[in-house]
C-alpha angles and dihedrals in degrees: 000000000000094000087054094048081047095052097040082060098059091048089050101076119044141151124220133176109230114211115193116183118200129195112210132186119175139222115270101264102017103089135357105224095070121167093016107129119247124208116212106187109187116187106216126189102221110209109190087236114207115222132192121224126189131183114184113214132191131214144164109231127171126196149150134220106228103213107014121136100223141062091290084073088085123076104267141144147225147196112250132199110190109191106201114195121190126182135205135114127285121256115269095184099105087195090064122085098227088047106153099029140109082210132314112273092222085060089052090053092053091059093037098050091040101045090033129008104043088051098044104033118105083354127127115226130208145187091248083195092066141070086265086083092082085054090050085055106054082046096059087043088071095046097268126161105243128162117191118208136192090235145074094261097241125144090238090056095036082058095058100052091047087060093060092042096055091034091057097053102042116105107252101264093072128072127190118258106193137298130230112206111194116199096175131359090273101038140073152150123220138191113187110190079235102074098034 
């Protein structure tokens, strides 16, 4: 990790020379020196710019705290918004379709809805280390969408497990950022890649 920050700093700062070759031919009349090729060389000082990039995602998600000693400890649900922030520096290379992106943020949703929405959305999730196993069961008896999972479903702990969802499917030019998982208007979870 250090040797990575180290060597994103040095890239960070660069110097090219940009060469841009223009080809003019002038109107009849208006100089005489029409067709004669003319040089523009412009100096210009790159800085590896870092970007941040954030897609907000929603999702229906029921679950219950075994063993909490509040309401949470019933099956209920919420409606989450996970803001997922990436960060890297946009594509210089002008050739390239996505020149001038982090990522596009269509690719992002791909890995997002496929590592995290469609398997958590209008799912129940459960502690699968836990008696509610044996609930999680019935449910999917009755052809119920359950997920069972090897943690506590908070979102503290939801939002962990995100993170090494998404982190494990960026290219590796992109690193994440943080995540804010929302459970209700006044309440969130957040990771940031700093602290962790």
């Amino acid at each position: 990790m250090v040797l990575q920050e180290l060597k994103t700093r040095i890239a960070y700062v660069r110097s090219s020379i940009v060469f841009y070759k223009m080809r003019r031919f002038y109107s009849q009349g208006l100089n005489q020196n029409r067709g004669e090729e003319n040089c523009i060389f412009v100096t210009q000082l790159h800085l590896m710019k870092k970007i941040r990039i954030t897609k907000i995602f929603s999702f229906e998600t029921g679950h219950a705290l075994y063993g909490y000693d509040g309401k949470c400890r019933n099956v209920h649900g919420h409606s989450y918004k996970l803001s997922v922030t990436v960060i890297g520096s946009p594509i210089e290379d002008s050739e390239n379709v996505k020149f001038g992106m982090v990522i596009d943020f269509s690719d992002l949703k791909k890995i997002v809805k496929e590592e995290i929405v469609d398997v958590f959305d209008h799912s129940t999730v459960f502690n699968k280390n836990t008696p509610h196993v044996e609930l999680a069961k019935e449910l999917s008896d009755r052809g119920h969408s359950v997920l069972l999972v090897d943690y506590q479903p908070t979102s503290e702990m939801m939002v962990i497990d995100f993170s090494e969802k998404i982190k494990n499917r960026l290219p590796k030019n992109i690193q994440l950022h943080s995540l804010r998982l929302q459970e209700t208007d006044s309440s969130y979870a957040e990771w940031f890649a700093a602290d962790n």
